[in-house]
N, C-alpha and C positions, 0 to 999 in steps of 0.2 A: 504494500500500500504506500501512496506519497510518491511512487515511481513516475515521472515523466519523461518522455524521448521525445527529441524535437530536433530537426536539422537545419541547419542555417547554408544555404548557397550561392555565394555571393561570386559577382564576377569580377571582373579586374578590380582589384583591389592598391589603391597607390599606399606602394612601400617602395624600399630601396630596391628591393630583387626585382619590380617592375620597369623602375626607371634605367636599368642596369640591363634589359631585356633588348636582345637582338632577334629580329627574323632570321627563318636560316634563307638562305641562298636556295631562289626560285619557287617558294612560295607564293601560290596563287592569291592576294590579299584579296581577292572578289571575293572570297568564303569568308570576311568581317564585313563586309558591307553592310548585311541589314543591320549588325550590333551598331557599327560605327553612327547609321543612322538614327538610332535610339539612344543609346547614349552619349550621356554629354561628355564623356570622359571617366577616368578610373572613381570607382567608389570609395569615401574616403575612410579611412581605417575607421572612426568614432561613428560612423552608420553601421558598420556591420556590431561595435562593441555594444551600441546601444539595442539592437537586435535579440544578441543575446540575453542582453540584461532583463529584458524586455522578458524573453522566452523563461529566466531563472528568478523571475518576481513572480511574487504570489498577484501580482494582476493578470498572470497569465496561468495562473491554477489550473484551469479545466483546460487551456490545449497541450495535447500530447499526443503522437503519434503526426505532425503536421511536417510538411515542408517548407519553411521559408526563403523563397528565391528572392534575391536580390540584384535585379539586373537589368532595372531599368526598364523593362517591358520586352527584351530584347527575346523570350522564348514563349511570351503569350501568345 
């Protein structure tokens, strides 16, 4: 009892290992297109912490078993 599981899946996240981020050589970027056009750029670290905080408060008591995508609307 009190058990809840919840998943947080957020997309490009800006951190150092993002900004530090090469393509490899001959990648097709037409396969980011629709993202690029949804979002406005990388998510920033304090939305995805706030998320979870979100999912580990008791306002969030009764969800469990949910996924939360965070990604701009880029996979609705």
């Amino acid at each position: 009892a009190g058990l809840r599981v919840n998943c947080v899946c957020p997309s490009a996240v800006d951190t150092a290992f993002l900004s530090g981020f090469d393509w490899p050589e001959g990648i097709d970027l037409s396969l980011f297109a629709r993202a690029g056009s949804v979002l406005p750029g990388p998510i920033a670290p304090a939305e995805v912490a706030s998320a979870i905080a979100y999912l580990a408060s008791d306002d969030a008591a009764s969800v469990t078993g949910t996924t939360l995508v965070l990604d701009g609307g880029a996979t609705a």
